[in-house]
PyMOL Python script that loads the backbone (N, CA, C, O; Angstrom):
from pymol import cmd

cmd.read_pdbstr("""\
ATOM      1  N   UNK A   1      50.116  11.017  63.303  1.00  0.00           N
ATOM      2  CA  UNK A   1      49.820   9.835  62.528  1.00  0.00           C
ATOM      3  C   UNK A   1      51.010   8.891  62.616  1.00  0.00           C
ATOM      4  O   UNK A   1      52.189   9.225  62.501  1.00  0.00           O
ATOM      5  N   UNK A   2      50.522   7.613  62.846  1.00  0.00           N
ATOM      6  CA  UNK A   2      51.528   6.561  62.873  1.00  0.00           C
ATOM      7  C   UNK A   2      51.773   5.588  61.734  1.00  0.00           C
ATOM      8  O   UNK A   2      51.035   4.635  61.482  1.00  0.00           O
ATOM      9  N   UNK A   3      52.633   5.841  61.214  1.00  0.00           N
ATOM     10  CA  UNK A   3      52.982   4.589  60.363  1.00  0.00           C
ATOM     11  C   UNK A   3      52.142   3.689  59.196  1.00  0.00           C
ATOM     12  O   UNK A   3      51.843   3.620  58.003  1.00  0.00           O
ATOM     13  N   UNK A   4      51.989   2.956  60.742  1.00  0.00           N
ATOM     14  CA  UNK A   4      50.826   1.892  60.448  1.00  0.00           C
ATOM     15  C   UNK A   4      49.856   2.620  60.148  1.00  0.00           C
ATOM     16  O   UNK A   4      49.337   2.215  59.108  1.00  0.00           O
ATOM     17  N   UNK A   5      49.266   3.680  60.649  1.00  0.00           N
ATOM     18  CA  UNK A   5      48.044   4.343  60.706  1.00  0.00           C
ATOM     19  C   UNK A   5      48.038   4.874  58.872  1.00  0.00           C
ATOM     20  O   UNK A   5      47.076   4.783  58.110  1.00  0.00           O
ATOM     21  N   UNK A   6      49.125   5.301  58.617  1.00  0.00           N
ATOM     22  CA  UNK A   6      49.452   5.840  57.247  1.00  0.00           C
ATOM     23  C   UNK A   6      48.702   4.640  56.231  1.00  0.00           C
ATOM     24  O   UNK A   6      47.737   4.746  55.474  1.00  0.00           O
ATOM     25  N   UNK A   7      49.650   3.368  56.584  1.00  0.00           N
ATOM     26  CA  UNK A   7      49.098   2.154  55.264  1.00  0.00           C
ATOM     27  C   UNK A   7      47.891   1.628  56.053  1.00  0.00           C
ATOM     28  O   UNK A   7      47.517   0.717  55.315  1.00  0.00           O
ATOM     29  N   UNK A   8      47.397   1.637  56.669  1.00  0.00           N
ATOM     30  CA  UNK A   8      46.081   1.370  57.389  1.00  0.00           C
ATOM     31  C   UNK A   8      45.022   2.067  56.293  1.00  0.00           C
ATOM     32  O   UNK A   8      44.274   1.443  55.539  1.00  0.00           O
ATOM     33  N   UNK A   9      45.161   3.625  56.407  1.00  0.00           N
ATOM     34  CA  UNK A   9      44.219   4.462  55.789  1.00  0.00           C
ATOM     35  C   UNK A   9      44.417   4.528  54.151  1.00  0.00           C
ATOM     36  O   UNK A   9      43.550   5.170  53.559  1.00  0.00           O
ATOM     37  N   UNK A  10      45.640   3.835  53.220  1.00  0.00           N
ATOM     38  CA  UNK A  10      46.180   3.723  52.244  1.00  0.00           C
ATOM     39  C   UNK A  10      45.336   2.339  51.774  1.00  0.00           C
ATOM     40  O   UNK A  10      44.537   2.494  50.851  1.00  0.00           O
ATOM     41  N   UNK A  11      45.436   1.367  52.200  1.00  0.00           N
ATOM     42  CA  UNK A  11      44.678   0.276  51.994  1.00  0.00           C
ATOM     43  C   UNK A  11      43.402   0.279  52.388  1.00  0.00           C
ATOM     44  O   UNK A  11      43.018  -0.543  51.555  1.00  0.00           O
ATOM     45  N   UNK A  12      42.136   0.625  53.177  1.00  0.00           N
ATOM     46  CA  UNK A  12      40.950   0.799  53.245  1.00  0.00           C
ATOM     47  C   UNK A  12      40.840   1.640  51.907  1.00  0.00           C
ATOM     48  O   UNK A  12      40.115   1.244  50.995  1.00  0.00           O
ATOM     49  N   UNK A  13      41.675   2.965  51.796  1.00  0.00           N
ATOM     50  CA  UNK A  13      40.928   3.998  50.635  1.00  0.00           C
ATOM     51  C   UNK A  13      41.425   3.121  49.331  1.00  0.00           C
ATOM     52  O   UNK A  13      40.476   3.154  48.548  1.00  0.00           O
ATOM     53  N   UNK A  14      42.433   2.397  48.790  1.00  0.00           N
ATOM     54  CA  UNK A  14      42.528   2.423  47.289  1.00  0.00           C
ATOM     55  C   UNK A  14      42.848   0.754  47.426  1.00  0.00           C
ATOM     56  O   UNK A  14      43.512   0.282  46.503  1.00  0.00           O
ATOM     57  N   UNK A  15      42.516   0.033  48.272  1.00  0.00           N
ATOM     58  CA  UNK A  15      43.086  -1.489  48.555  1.00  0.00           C
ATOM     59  C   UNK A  15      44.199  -1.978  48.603  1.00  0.00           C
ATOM     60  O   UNK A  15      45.186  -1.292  48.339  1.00  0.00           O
ATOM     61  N   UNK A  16      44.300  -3.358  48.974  1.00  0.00           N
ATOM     62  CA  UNK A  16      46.238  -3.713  49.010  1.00  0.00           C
ATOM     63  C   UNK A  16      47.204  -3.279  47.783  1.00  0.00           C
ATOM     64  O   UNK A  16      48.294  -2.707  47.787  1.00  0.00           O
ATOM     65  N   UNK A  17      46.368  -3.782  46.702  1.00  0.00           N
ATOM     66  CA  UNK A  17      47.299  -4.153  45.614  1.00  0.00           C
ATOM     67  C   UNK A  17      47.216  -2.618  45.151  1.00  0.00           C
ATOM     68  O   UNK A  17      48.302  -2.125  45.459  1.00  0.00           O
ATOM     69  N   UNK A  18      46.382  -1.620  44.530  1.00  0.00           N
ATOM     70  CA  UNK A  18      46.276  -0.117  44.260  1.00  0.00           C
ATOM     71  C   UNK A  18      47.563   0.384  45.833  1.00  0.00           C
ATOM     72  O   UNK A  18      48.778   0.377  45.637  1.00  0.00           O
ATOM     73  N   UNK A  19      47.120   0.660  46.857  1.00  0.00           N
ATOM     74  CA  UNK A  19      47.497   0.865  47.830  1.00  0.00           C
ATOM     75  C   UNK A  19      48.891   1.025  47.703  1.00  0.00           C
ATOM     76  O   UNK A  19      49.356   2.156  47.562  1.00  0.00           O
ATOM     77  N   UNK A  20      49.951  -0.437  47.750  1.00  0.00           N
ATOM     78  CA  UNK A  20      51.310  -0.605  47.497  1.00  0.00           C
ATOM     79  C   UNK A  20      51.900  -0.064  46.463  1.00  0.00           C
ATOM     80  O   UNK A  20      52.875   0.686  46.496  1.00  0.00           O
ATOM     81  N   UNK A  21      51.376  -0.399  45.625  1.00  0.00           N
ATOM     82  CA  UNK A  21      52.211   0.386  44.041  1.00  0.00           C
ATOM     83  C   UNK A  21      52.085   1.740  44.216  1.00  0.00           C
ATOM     84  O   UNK A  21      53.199   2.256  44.310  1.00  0.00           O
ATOM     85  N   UNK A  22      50.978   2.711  44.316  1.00  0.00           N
ATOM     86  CA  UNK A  22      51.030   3.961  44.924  1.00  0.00           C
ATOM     87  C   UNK A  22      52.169   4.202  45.983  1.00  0.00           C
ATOM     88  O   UNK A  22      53.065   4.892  45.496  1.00  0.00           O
ATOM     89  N   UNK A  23      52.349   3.910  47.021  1.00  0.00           N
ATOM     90  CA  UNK A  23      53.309   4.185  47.828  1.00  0.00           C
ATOM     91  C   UNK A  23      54.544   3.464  47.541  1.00  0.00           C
ATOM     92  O   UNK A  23      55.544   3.805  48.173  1.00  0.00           O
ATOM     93  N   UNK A  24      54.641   2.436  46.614  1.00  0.00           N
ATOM     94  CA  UNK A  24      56.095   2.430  45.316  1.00  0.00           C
ATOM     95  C   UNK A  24      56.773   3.053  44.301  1.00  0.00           C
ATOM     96  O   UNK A  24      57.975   3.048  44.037  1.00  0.00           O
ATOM     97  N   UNK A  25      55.357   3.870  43.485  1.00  0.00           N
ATOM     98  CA  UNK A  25      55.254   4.431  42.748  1.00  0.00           C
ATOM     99  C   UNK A  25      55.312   5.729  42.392  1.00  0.00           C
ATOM    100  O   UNK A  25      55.814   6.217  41.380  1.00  0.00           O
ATOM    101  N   UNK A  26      54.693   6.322  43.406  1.00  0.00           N
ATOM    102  CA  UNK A  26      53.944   7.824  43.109  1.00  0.00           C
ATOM    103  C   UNK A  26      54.856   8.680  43.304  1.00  0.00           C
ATOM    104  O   UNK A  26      55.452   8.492  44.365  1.00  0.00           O
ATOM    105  N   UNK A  27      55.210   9.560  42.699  1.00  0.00           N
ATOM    106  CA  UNK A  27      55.796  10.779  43.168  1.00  0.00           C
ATOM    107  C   UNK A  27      55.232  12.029  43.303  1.00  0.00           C
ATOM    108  O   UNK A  27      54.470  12.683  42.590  1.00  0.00           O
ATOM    109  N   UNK A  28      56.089  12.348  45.021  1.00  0.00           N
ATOM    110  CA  UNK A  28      55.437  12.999  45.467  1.00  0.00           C
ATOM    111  C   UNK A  28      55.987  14.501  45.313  1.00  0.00           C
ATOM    112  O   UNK A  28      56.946  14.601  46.079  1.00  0.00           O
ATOM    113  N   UNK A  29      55.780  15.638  44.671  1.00  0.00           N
ATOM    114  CA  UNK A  29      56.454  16.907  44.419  1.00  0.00           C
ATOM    115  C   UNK A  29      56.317  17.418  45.308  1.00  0.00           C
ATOM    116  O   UNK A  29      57.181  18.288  45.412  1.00  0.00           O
ATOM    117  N   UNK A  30      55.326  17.385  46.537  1.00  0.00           N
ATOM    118  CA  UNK A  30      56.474  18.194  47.907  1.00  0.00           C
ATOM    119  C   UNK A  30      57.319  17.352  48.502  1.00  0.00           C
ATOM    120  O   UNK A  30      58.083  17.908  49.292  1.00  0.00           O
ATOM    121  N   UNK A  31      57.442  16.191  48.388  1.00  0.00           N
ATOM    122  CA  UNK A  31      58.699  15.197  48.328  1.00  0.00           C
ATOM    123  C   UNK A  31      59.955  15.719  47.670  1.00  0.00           C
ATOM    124  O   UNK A  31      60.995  15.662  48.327  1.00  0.00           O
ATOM    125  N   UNK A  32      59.974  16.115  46.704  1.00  0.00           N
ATOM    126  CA  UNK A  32      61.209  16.390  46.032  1.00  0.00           C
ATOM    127  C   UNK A  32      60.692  15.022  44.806  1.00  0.00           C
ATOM    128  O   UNK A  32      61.305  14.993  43.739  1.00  0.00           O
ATOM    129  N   UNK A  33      59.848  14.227  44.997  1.00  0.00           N
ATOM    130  CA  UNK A  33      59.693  13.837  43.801  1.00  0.00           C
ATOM    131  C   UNK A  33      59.823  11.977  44.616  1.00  0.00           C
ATOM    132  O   UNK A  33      59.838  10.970  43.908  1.00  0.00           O
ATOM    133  N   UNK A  34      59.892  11.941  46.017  1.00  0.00           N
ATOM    134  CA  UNK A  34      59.927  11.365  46.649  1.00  0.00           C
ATOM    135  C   UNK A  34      58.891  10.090  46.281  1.00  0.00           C
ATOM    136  O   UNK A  34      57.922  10.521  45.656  1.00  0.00           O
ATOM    137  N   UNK A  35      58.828   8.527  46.518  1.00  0.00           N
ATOM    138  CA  UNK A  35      57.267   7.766  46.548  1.00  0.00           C
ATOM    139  C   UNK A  35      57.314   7.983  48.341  1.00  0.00           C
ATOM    140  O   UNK A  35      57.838   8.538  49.306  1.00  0.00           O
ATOM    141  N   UNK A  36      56.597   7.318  47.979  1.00  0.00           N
ATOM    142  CA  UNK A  36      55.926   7.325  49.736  1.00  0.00           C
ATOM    143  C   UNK A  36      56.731   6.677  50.677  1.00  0.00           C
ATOM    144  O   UNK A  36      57.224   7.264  51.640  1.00  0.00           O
ATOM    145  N   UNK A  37      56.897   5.382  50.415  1.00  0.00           N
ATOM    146  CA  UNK A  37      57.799   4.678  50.538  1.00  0.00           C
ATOM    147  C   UNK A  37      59.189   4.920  51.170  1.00  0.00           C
ATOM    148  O   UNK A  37      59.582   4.778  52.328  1.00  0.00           O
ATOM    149  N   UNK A  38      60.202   5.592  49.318  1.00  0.00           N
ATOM    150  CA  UNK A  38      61.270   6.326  50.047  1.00  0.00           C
ATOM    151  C   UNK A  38      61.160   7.871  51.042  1.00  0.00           C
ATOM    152  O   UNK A  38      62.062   8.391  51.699  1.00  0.00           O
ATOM    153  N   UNK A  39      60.032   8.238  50.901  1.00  0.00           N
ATOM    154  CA  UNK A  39      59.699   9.470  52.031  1.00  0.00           C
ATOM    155  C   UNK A  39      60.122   9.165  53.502  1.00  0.00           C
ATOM    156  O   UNK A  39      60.839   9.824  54.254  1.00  0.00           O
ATOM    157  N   UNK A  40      59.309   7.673  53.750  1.00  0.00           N
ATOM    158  CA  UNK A  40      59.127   7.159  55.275  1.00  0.00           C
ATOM    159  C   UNK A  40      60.597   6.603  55.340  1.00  0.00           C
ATOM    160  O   UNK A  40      61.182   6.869  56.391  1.00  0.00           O
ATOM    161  N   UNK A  41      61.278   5.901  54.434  1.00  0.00           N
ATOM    162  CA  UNK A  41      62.748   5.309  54.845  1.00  0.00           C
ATOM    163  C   UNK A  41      63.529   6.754  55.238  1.00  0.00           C
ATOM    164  O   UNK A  41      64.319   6.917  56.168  1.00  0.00           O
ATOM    165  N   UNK A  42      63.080   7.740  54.267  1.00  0.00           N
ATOM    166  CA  UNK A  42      64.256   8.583  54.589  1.00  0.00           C
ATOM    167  C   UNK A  42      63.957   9.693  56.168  1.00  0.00           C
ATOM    168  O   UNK A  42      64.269  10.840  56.490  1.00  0.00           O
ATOM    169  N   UNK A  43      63.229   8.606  56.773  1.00  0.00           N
ATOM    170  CA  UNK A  43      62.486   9.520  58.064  1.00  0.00           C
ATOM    171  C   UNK A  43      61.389  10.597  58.141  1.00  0.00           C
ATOM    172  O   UNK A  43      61.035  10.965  59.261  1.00  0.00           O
ATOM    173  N   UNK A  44      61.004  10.962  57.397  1.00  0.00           N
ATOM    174  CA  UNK A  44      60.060  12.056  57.356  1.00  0.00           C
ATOM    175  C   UNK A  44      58.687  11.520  57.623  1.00  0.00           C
ATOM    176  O   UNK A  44      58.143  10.651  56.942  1.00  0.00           O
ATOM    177  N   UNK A  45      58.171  12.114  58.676  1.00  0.00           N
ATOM    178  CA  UNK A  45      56.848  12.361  59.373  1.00  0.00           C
ATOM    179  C   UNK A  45      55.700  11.841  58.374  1.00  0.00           C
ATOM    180  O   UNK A  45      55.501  12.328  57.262  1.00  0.00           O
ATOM    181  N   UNK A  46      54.720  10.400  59.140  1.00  0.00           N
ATOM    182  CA  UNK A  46      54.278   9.433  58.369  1.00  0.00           C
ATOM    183  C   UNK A  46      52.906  10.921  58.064  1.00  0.00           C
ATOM    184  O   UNK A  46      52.240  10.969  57.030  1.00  0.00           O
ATOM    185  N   UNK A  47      52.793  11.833  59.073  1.00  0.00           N
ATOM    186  CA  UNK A  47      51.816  12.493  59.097  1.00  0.00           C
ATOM    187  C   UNK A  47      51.989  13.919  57.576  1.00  0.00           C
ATOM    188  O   UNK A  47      51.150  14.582  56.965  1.00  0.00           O
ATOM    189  N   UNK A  48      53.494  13.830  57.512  1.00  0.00           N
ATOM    190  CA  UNK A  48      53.480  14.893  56.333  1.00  0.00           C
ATOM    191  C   UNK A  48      53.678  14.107  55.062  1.00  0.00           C
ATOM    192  O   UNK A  48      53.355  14.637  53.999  1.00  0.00           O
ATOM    193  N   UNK A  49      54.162  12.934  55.077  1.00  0.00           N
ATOM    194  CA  UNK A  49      53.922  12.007  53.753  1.00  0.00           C
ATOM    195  C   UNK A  49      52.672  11.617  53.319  1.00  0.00           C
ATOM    196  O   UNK A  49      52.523  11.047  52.238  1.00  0.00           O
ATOM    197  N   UNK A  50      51.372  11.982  54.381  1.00  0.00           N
ATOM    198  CA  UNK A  50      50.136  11.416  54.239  1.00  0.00           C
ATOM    199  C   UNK A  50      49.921  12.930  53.597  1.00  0.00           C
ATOM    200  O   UNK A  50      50.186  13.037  52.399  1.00  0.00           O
ATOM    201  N   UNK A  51      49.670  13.568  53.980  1.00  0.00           N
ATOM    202  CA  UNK A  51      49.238  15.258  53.740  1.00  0.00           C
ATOM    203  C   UNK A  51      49.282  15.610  52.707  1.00  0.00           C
ATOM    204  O   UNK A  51      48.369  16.241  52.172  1.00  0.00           O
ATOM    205  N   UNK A  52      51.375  14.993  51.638  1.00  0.00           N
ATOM    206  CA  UNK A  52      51.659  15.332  50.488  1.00  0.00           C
ATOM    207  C   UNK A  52      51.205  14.477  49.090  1.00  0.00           C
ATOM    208  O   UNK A  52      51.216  14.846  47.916  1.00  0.00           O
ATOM    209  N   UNK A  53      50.782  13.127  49.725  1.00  0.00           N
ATOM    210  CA  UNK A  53      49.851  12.409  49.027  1.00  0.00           C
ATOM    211  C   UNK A  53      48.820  12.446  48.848  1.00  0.00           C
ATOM    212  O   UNK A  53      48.258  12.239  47.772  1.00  0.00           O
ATOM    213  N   UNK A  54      48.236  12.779  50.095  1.00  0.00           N
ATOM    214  CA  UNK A  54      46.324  13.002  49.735  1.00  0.00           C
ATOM    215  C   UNK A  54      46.485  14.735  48.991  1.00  0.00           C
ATOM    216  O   UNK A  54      45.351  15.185  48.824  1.00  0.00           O
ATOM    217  N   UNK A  55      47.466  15.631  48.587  1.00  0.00           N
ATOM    218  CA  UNK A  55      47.319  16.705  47.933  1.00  0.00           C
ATOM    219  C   UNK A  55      47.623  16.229  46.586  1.00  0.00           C
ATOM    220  O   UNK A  55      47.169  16.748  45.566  1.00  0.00           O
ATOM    221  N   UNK A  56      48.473  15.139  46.620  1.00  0.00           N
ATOM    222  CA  UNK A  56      48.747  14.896  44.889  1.00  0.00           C
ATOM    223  C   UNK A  56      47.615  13.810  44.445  1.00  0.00           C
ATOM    224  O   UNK A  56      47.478  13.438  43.279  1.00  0.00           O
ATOM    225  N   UNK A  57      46.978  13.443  45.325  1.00  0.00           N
ATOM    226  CA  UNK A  57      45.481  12.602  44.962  1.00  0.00           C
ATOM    227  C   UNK A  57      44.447  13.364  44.515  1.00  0.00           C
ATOM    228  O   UNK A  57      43.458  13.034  43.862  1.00  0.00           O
ATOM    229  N   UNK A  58      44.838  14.583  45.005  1.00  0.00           N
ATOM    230  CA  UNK A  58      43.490  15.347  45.422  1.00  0.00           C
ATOM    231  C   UNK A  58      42.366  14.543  46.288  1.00  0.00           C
ATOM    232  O   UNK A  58      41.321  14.342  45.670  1.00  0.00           O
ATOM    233  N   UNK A  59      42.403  14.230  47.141  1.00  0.00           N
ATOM    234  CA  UNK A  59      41.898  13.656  48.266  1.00  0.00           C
ATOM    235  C   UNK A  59      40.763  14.152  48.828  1.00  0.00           C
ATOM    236  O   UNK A  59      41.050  15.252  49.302  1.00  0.00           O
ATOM    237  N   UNK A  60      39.584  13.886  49.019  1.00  0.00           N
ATOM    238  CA  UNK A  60      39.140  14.652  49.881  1.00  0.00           C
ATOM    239  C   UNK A  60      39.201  14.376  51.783  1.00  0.00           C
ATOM    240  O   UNK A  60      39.904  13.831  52.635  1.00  0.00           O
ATOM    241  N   UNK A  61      38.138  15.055  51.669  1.00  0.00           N
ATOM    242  CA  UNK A  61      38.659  15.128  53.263  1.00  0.00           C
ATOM    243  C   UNK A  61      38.074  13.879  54.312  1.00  0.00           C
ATOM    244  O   UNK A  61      38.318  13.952  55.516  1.00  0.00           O
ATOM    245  N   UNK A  62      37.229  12.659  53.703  1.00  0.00           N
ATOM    246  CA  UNK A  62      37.174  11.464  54.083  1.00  0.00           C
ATOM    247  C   UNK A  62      38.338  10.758  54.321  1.00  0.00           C
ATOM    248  O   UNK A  62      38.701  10.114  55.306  1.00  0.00           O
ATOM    249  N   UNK A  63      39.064  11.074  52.846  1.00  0.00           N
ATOM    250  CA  UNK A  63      40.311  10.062  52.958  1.00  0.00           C
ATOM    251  C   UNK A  63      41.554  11.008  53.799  1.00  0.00           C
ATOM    252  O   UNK A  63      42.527  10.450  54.305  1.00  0.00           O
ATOM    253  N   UNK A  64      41.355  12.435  53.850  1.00  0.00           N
ATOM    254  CA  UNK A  64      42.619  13.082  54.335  1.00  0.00           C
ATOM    255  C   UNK A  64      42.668  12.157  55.741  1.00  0.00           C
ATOM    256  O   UNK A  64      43.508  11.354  56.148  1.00  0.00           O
ATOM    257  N   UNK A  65      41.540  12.575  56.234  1.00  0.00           N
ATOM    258  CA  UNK A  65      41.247  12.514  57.867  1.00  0.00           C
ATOM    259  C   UNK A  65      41.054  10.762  58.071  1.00  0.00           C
ATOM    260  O   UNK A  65      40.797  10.614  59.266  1.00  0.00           O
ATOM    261  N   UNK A  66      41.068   9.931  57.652  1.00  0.00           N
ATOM    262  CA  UNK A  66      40.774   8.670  57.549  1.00  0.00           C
ATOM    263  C   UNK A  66      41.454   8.089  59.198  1.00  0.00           C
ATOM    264  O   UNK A  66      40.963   7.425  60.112  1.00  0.00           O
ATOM    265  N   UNK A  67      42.748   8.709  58.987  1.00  0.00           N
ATOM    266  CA  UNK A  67      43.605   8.623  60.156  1.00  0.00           C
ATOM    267  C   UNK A  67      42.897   8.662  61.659  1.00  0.00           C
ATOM    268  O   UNK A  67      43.111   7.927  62.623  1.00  0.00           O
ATOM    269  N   UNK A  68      42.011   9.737  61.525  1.00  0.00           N
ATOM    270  CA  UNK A  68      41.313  10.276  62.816  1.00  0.00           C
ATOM    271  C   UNK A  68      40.589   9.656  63.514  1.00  0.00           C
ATOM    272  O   UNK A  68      40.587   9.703  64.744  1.00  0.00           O
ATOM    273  N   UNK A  69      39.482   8.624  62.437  1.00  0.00           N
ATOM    274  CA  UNK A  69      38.886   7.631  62.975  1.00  0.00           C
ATOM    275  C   UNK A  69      39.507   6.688  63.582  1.00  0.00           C
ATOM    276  O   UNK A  69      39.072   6.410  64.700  1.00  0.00           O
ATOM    277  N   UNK A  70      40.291   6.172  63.241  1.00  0.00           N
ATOM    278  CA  UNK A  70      41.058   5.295  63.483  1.00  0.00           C
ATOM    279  C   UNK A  70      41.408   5.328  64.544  1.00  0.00           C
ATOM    280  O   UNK A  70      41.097   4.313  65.168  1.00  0.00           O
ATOM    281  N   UNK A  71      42.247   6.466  65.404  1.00  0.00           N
ATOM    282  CA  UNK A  71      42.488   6.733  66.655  1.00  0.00           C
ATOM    283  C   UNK A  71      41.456   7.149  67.412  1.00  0.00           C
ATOM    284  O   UNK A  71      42.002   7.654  68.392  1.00  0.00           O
ATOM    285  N   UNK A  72      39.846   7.273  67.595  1.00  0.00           N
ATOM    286  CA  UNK A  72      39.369   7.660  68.302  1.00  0.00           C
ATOM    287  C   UNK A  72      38.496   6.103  68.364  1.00  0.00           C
ATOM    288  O   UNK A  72      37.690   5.896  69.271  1.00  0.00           O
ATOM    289  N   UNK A  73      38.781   5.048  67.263  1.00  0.00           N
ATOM    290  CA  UNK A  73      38.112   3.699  67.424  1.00  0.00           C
ATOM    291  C   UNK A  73      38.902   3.367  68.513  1.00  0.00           C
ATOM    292  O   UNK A  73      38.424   3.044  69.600  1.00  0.00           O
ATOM    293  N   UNK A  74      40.369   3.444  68.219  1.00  0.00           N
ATOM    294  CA  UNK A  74      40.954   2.576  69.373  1.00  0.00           C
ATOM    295  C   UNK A  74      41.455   3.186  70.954  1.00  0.00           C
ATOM    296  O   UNK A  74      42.086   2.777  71.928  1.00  0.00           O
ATOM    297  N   UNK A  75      40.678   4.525  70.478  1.00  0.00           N
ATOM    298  CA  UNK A  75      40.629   5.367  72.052  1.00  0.00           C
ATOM    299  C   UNK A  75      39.441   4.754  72.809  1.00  0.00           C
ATOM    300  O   UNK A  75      39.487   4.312  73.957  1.00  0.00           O
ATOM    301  N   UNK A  76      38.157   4.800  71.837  1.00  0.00           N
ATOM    302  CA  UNK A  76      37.008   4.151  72.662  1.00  0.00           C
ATOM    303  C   UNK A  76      37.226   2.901  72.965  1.00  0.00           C
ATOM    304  O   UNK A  76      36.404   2.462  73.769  1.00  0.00           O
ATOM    305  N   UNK A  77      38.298   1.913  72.505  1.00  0.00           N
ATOM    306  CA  UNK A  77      38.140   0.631  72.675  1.00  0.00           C
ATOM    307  C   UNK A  77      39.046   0.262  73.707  1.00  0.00           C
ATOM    308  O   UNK A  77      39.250  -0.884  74.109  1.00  0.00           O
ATOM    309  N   UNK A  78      39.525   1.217  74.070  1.00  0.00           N
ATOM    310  CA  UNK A  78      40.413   1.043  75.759  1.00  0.00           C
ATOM    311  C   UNK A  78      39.823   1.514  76.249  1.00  0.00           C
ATOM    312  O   UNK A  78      40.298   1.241  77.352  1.00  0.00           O
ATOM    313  N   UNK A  79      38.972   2.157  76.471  1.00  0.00           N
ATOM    314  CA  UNK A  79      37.996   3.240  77.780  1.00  0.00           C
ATOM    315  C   UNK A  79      37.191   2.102  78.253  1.00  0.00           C
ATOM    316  O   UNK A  79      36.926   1.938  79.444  1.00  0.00           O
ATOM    317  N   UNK A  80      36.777   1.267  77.245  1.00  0.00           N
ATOM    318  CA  UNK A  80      35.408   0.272  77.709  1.00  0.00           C
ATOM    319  C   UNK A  80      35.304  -0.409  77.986  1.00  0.00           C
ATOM    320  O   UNK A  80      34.163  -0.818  78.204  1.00  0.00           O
TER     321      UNK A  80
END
""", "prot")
cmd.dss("prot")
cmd.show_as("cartoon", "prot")
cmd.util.cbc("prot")
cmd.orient("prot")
């Protein structure tokens, strides 16, 4: 998961304005108590900051995987 792909799938599931304050806000306890935010500054894998958020959301697995679509839209959209 990339980055972008992270606030991509952050803003479709809870919108801009929900979206941002969550990843300002939230702390994350397999973070160490981390937001999302300082998770990604402090380098850690956009793919395990997504993982430890959609567990403290309780997420299901639309929004876990949200990511997935995403890369197989823009896989089909170079093939064609």
């Amino acid at each position: 998961m990339r980055r972008s792909e992270l606030f991509e799938a952050l803003t479709a599931t809870y919108g801009e304005a929900l979206g941002t304050s969550l990843a300002a806000d939230l702390a994350l306890v397999q973070l160490g108590g981390r937001s999302m935010n300082a998770a990604l500054a402090d380098g850690i894998d956009p793919a395990k900051v997504w993982a430890a958020f959609c567990d403290e959301m309780e997420a299901d697995d639309e929004v876990r995987f949200y990511h997935r679509s995403l890369t197989r839209e823009r896989s089909a959209g170079r093939s064609g």
